[in-house]
C-alpha positions as CSV (number, residue, x, y, z in Angstrom):
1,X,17.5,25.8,9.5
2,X,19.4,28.2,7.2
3,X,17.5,31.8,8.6
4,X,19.8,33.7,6.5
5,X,18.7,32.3,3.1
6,X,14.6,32.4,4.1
7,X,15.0,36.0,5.8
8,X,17.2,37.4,2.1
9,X,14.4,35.6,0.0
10,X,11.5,37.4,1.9
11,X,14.0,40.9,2.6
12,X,13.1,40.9,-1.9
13,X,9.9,41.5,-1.1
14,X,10.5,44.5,1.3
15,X,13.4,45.8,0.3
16,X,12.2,48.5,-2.1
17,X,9.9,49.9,1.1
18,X,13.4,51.8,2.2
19,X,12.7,50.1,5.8
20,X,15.5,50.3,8.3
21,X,17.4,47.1,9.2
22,X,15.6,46.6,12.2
23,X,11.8,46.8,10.5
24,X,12.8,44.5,7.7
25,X,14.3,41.7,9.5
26,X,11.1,41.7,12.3
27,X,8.5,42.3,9.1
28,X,10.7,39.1,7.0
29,X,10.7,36.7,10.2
30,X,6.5,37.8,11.0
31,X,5.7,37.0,7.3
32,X,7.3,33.9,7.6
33,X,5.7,32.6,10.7
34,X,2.1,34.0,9.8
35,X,2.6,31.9,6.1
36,X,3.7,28.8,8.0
37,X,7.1,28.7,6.6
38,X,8.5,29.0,10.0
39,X,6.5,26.4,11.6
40,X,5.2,26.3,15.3
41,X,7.8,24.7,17.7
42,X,11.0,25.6,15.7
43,X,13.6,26.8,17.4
44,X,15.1,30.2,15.7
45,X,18.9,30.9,15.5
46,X,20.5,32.5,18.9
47,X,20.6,36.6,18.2
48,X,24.6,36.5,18.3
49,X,24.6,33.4,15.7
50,X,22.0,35.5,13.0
51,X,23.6,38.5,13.3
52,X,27.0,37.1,12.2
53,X,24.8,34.9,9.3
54,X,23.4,38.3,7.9
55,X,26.3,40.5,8.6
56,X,24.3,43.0,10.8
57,X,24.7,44.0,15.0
58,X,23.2,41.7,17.5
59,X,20.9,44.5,18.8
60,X,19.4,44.7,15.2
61,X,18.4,40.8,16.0
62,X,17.6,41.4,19.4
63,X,15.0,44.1,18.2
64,X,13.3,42.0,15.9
65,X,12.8,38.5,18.3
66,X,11.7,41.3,21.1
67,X,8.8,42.6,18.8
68,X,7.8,38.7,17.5
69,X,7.5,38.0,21.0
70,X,5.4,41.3,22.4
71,X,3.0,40.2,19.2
72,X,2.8,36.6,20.3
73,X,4.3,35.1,17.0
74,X,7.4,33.4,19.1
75,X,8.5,32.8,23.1
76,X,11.8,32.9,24.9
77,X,12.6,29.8,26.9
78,X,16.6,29.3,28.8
79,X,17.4,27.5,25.3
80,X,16.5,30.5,22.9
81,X,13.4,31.8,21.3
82,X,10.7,29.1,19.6
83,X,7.9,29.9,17.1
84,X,4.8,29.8,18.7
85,X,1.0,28.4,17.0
86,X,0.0,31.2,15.4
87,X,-3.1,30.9,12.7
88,X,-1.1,30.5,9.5
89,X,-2.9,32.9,6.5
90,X,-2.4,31.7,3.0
91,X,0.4,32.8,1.0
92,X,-0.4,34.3,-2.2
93,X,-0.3,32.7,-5.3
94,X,1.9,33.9,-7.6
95,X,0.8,33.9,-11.5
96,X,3.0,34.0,-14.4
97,X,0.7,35.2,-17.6
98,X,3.8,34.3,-20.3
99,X,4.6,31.2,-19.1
100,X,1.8,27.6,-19.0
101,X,2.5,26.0,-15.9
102,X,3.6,22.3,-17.0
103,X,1.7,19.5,-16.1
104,X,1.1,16.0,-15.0
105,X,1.8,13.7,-18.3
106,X,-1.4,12.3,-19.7
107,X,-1.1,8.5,-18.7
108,X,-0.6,9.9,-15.2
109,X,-4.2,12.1,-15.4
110,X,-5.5,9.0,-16.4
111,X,-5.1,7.7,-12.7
112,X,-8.5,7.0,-11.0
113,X,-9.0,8.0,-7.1
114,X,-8.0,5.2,-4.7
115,X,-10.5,3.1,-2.6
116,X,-9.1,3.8,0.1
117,X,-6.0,5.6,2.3
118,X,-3.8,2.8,2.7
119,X,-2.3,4.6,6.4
120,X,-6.0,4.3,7.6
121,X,-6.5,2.2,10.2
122,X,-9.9,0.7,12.0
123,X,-12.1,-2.4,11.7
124,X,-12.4,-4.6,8.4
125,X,-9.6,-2.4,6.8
126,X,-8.5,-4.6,4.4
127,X,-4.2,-5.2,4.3
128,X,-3.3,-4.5,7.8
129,X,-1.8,-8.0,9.6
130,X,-2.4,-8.0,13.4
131,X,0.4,-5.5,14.4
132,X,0.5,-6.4,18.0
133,X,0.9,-9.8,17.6
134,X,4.6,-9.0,15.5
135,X,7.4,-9.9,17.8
136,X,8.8,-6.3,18.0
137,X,11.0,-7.0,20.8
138,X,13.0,-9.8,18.6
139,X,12.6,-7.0,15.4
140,X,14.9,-4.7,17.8
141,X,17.2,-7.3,18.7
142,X,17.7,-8.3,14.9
143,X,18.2,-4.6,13.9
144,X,20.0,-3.6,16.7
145,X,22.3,-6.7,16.0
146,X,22.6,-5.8,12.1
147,X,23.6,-2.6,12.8
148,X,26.4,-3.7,15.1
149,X,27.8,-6.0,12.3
150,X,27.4,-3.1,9.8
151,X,30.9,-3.0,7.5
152,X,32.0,0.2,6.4
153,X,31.5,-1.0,2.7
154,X,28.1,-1.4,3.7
155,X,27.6,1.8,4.4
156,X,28.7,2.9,0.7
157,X,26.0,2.2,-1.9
158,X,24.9,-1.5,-1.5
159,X,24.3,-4.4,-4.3
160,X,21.1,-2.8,-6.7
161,X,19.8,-6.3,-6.1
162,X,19.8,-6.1,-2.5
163,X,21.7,-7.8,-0.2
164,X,23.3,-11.2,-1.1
165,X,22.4,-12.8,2.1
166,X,18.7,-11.6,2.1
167,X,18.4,-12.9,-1.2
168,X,20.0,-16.2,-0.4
169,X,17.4,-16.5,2.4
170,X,14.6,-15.4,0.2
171,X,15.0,-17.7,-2.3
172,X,15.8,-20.9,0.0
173,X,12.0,-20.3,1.5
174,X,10.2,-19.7,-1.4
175,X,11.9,-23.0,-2.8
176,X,11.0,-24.6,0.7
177,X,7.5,-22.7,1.1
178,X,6.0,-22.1,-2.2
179,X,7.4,-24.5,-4.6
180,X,9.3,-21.7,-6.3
181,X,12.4,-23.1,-8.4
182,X,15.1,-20.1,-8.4
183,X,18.4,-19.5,-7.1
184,X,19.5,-16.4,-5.6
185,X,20.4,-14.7,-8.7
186,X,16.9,-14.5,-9.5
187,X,15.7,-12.8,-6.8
188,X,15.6,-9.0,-6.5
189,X,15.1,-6.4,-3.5
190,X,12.3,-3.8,-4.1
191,X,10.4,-1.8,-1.9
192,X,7.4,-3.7,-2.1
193,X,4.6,-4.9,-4.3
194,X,4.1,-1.5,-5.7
195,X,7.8,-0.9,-6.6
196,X,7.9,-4.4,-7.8
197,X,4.8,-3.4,-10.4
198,X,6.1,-0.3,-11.2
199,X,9.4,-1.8,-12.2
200,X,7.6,-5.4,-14.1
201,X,5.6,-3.0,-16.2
202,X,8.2,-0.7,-17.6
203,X,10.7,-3.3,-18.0
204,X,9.1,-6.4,-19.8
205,X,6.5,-4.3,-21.9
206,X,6.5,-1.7,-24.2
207,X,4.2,1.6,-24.4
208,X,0.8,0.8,-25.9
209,X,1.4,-3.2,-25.3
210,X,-1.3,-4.7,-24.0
211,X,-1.7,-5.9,-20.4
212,X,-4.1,-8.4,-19.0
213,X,-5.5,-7.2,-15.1
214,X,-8.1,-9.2,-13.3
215,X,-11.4,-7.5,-13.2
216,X,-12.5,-6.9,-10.7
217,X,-8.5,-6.4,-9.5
218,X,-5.5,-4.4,-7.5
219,X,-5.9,-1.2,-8.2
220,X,-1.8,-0.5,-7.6
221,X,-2.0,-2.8,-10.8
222,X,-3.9,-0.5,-12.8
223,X,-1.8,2.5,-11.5
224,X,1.5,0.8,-12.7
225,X,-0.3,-0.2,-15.9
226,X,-1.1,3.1,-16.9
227,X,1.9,5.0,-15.0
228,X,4.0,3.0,-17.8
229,X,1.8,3.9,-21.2
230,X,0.4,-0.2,-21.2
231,X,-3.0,-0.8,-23.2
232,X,-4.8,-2.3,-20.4
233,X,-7.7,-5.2,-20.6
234,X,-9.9,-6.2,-18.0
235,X,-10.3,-10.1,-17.4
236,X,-13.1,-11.3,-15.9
237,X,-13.1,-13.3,-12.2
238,X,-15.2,-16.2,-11.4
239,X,-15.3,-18.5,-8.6
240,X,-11.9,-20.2,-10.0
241,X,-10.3,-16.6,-10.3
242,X,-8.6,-15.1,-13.7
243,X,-11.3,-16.8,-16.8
244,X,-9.5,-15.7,-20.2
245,X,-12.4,-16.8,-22.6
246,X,-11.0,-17.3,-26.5
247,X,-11.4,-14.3,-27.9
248,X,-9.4,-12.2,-25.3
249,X,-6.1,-14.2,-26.5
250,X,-7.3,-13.9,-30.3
251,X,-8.7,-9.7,-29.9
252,X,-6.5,-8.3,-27.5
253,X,-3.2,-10.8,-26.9
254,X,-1.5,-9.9,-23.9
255,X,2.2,-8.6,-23.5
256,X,1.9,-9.2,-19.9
257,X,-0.8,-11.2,-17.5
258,X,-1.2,-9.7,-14.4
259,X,-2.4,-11.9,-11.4
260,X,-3.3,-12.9,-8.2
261,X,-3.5,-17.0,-8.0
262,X,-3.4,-17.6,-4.5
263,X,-6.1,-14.9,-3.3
264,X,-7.4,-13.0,-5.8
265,X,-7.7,-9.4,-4.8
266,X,-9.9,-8.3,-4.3
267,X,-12.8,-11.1,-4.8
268,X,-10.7,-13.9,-2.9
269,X,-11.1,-16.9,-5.2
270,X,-8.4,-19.5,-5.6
271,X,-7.2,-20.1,-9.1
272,X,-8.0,-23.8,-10.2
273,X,-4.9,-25.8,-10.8
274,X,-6.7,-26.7,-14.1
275,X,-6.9,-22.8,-14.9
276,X,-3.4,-22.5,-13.8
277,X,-1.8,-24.9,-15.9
278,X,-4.2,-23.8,-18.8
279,X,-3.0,-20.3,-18.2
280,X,0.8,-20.9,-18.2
281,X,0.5,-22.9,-21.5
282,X,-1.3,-20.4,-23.2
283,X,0.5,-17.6,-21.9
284,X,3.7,-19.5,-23.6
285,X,2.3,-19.7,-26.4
286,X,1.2,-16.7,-27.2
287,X,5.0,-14.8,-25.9
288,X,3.7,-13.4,-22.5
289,X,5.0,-13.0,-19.4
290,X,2.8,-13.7,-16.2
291,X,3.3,-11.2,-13.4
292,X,2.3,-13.7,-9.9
293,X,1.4,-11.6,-6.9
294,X,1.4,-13.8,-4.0
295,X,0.8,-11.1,-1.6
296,X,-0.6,-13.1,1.2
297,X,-0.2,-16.7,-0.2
298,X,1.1,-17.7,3.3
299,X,-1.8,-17.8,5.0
300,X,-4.1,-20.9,3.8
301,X,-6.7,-21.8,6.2
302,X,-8.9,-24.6,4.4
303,X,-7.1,-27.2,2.1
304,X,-3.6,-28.4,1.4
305,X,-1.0,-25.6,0.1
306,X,-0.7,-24.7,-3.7
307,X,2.5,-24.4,-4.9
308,X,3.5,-21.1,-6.8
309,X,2.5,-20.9,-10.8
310,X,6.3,-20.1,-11.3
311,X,7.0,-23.7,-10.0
312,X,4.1,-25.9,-11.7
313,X,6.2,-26.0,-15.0
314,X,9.8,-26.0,-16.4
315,X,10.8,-22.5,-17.1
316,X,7.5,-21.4,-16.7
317,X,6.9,-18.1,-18.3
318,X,6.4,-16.3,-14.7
319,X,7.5,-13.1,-13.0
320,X,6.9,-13.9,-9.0
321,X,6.0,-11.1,-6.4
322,X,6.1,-11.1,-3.1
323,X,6.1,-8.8,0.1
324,X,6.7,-9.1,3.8
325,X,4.4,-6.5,4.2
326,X,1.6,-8.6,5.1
327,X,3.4,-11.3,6.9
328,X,5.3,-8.9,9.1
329,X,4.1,-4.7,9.0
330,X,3.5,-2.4,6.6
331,X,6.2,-0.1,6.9
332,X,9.1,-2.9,6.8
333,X,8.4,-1.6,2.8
334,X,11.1,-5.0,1.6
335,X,9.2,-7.0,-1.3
336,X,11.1,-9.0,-4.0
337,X,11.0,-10.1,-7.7
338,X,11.8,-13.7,-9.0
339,X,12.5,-13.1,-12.6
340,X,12.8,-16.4,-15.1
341,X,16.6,-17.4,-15.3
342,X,16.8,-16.3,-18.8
343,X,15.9,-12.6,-17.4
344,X,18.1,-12.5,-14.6
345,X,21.3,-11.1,-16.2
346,X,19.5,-8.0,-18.4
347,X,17.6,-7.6,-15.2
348,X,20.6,-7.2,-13.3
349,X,22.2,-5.1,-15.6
350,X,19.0,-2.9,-15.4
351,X,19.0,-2.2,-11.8
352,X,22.5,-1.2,-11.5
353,X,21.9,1.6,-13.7
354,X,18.4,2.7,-12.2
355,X,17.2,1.2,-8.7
356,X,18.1,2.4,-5.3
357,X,20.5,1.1,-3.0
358,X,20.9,1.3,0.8
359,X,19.2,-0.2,4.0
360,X,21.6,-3.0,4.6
361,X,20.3,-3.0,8.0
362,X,16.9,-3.9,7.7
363,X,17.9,-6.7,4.8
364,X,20.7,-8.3,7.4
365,X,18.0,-8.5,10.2
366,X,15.3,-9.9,7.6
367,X,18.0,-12.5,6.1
368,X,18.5,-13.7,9.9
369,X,14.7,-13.8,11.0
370,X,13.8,-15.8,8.1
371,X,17.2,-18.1,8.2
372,X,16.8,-18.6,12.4
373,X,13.3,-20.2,11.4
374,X,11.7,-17.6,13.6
375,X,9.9,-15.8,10.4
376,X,8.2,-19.4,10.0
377,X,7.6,-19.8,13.4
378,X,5.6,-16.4,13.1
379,X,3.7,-17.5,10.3
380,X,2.5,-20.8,12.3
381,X,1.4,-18.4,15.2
382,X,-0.5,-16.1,12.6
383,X,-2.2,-18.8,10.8
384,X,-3.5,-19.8,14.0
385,X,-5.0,-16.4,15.0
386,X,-6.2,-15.7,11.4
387,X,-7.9,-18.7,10.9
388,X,-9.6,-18.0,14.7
389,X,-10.7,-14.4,13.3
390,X,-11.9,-15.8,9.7
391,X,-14.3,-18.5,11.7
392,X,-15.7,-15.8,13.5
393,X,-15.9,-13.2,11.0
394,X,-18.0,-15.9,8.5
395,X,-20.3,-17.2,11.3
396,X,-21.4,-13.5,12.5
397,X,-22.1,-12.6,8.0
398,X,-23.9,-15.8,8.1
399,X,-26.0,-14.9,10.9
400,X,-26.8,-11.5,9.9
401,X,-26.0,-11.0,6.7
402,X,-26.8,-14.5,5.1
403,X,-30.3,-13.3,3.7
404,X,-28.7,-10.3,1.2
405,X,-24.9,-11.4,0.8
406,X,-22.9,-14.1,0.1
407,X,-19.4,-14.8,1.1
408,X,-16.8,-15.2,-1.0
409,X,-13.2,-16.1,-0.9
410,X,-12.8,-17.1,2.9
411,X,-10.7,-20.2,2.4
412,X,-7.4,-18.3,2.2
413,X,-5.6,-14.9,2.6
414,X,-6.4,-11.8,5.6
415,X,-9.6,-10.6,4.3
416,X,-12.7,-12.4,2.2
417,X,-15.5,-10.9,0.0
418,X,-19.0,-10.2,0.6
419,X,-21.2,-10.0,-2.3
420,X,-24.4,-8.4,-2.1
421,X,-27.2,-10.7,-3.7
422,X,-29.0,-7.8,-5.1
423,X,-26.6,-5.5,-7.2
424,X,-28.7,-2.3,-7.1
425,X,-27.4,-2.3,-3.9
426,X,-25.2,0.7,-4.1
427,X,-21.6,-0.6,-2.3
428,X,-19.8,2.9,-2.4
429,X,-23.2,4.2,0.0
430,X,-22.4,1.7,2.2
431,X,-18.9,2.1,2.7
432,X,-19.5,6.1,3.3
433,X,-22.1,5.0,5.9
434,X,-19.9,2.2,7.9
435,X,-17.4,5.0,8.2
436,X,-20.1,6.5,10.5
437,X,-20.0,4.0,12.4
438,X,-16.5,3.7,12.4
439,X,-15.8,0.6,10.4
440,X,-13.7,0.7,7.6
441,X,-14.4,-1.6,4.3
442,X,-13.3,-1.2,0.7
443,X,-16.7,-1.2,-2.2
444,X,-15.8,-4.3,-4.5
445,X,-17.4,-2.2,-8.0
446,X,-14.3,0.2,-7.0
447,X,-11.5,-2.5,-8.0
448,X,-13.4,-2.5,-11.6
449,X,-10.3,-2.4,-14.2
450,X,-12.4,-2.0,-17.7
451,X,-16.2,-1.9,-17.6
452,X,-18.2,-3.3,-15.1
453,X,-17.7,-6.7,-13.2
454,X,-20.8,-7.5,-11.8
455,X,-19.4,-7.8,-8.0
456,X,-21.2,-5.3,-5.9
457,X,-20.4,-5.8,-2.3
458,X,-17.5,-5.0,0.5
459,X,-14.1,-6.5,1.0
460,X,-13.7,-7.0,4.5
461,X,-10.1,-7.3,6.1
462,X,-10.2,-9.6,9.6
463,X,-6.4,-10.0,10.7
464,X,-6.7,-6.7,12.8
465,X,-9.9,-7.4,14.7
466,X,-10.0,-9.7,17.8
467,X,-12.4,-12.6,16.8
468,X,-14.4,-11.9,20.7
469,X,-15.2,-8.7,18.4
470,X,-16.5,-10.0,15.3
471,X,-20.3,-10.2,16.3
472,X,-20.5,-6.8,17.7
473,X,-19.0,-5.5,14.4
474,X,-20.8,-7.3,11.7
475,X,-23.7,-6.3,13.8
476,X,-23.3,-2.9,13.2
477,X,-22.1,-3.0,9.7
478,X,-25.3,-5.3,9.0
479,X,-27.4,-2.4,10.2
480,X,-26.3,-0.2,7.5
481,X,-26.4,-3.1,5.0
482,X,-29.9,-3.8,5.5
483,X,-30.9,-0.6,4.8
484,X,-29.2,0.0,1.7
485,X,-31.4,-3.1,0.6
486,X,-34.3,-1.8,1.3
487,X,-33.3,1.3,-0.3
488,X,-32.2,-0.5,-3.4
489,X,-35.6,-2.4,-3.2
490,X,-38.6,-0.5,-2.0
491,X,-41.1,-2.9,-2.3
492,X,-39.5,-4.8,0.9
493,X,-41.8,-3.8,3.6
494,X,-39.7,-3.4,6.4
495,X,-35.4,-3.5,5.9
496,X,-34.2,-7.6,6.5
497,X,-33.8,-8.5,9.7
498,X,-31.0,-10.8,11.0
499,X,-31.4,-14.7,11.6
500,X,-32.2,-15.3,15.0
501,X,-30.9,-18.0,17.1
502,X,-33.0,-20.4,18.4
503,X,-31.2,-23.1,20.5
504,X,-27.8,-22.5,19.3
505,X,-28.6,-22.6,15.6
506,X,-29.9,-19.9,13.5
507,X,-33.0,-19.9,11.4
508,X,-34.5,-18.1,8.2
């Protein structure tokens, strides 16, 4: 840490006081500890090394670190002298009456509160794989191995694209996997769904054109949306997904379609091959661009595969997302774009002049993972465990929740929908209740994009929670339920009670 530039920028404030060298250095480095600029732990410069810094003796330095530590604000160990806790007092706030403070743009105030803390971690959180069921060990290996093999032009500034071999590999599963038709030139590095949004948005629409987002939807789809000036519209969900009616392509045409085929978030339906082929030809015609997430498209537990959207037609008019964020962890932060072959140059061209570029390491070790065939060999092993986890997740809700909610969207994906059959029931209560009891759930009427959807109920992620586990936990989440119906409905007697079992069956 640079002492000498913090201790001149707080000596300002001092110096007019006429306090000898000795006060003024011991009063700069105490304010700085007491306003938790100097944090606790760090280690301060030795007294010989300062003194040279600010051009003072040593016994001036030595004087000011033997005060701090007779007042408790640092201590002296064989290695030098550390900042100890001390309560830190708030700095004052300093007011300039000529000059407005700027702000925060006015698409960016527009911004609503997210549903949740995506870091946050506990039962039913939706997005979180089953982290101890990644093959670390082999993650180190790859890395490890990828950073061994590193050339020193790869430790310059890297391809804006991302790595040619990473994309090579990307593309040859999705083509394999999904039914995507691309080459590598398509396919582009981001940092994961998120940055991949940000960029579609700004990039293939202009400010005030008008985007289509599933309602209820992703609420990272809304913030790009609006981060980027679009005019957004709310599309309704049914059981087949994303349900356009006639007058949304004849009132408010779309620039861009924004969607989630596979496993819509958050409701969970699958989009009807009918509705997808409907979709794609109207989306032609009318100029847009459809924006495909296929977040967690991997994990299908009832039913053959669907194919991609991008893949169902000849230069289909379809921007494909994807992430390994689900598939692998969280933090990996690698998604990627397929952009239509027409696209592929200006989007090049773009990314040269605006993304980052770096982490060769990570991309090396991914492109190996997913060419050795052990990236598909996880995915076997997770569909396995997820599909385990889903049974038991939808048998416990049936059991004891079957009489006020329904289940939606169990057939594919890491978490499924429960929709209460009563909407008065207030979902956001309910969520701020099962945090009490330590279970952690998103409210459905938050992911509301335009107006109100109609889905009231909870959006429960399973992949992190042991299926020997499920019972106990719907259990208690039940409890809370059931008295937010009978809240929401006085004239129940007594709050629903749970199915019982009688002979290995349940009953009403």
């Amino acid at each position: 840490m640079d002492l000498a530039l913090l201790i001149n920028g707080y000596a300002e404030q001092h110096r007019q006081l006429g306090w000898p060298r000795q006060r003024l250095l011991h009063e700069c480095l105490r304010a700085a500890i007491r306003e938790g600029t100097l944090a606790a732990g760090t280690r301060l410069a030795a007294s010989r090394v300062l003194a040279e810094e600010l051009g003072v003796a040593r016994n001036t330095v030595l004087y000011a670190y033997e005060q701090l530590a007779s007042e408790g604000f640092v201590s002296t160990d064989r290695r030098g002298t550390v900042v100890a806790a001390v309560a830190v007092a708030a700095p004052a706030v300093r007011r300039s009456v000529s000059t407005p403070q700027a702000g925060l743009a006015q698409r960016m105030r527009n911004l609503r509160t997210v549903s949740g803390d995506a870091s946050r971690m506990g039962p039913f959180v939706p997005g979180v794989p089953a982290l101890d069921h990644f093959p670390l060990a082999l993650w180190r290996r790859l890395i490890e191995r990828a950073l061994r093999g590193l050339t020193l032009a790869q430790l310059n500034y890297g391809d804006p694209a991302g790595e040619p071999q990473l994309r090579e590999a990307i593309a040859g599963h999705l083509r394999a996997a999904r039914g995507v038709v691309c080459e590598a030139g398509q396919v582009f590095i981001t940092d994961g769904t998120q940055s991949g949004l940000d960029l579609c948005m700004r990039a293939l629409a202009d400010t005030g054109d008008t985007v289509w987002i599933e309602n209820p939807g992703y609420t990272g789809a809304l913030a790009a949306a609006r981060g980027a000036g679009l005019a957004v519209a709310g599309i309704d969900v049914d059981e087949e997904g994303i349900a356009p009616a006639a007058d949304d392509w004849l009132l408010r045409p779309p620039r861009l379609i924004y969607t989630t085929p596979s496993h819509q978030y958050p409701v969970g339906s699958v989009l009807s091959l009918r509705r997808r082929h409907a979709l794609i030809g109207a989306a032609r015609k009318a100029g847009a661009l459809i924006i495909e997430d296929d977040y967690d498209s991997e994990f299908r537990h009832d039913g053959a595969p669907l194919h991609a959207m991008q893949g169902l037609a000849p230069d289909a008019p379809v921007v494909y997302l994807g992430t390994f964020s689900k598939t692998m962890f969280p933090a990996l932060r690698i998604g990627f774009i397929v952009v239509p072959a027409a696209l592929a140059e200006a989007f090049a061209q773009m990314r040269r002049q605006s993304s980052a570029r770096g982490r060769p390491a990570e991309q090396m070790a991914l492109a190996e993972f997913l060419r050795s065939g052990q990236f598909a060999l996880h995915l076997r092993r997770m569909r396995r465990l997820y599909r385990q986890r889903r049974d038991a997740l939808v048998a416990a809700l049936q059991l004891h929740l079957g009489s006020v909610a329904t289940v939606h969207g169990a057939s594919a994906g890491m978490h499924l929908s429960l929709r209460f059959n009563d909407a008065r029931i207030d979902d956001v209560a309910v969520v701020a209740q099962a945090a009490k009891q330590g279970i952690a759930v998103n409210a459905l009427s938050t992911h509301d994009t335009q107006g109100v959807s109609g889905w009231k109920g909870l959006m429960l992620g399973y992949a992190q929670v042991p299926a020997e586990r499920m019972e106990e936990l719907v259990k208690r989440l039940a409890a809370v339920i059931h008295l937010a119906a009978y809240a929401a409905n006085p004239q129940l007697k007594t709050p629903c009670q749970p199915a019982r079992r009688t002979n290995g069956r349940s009953r009403r």
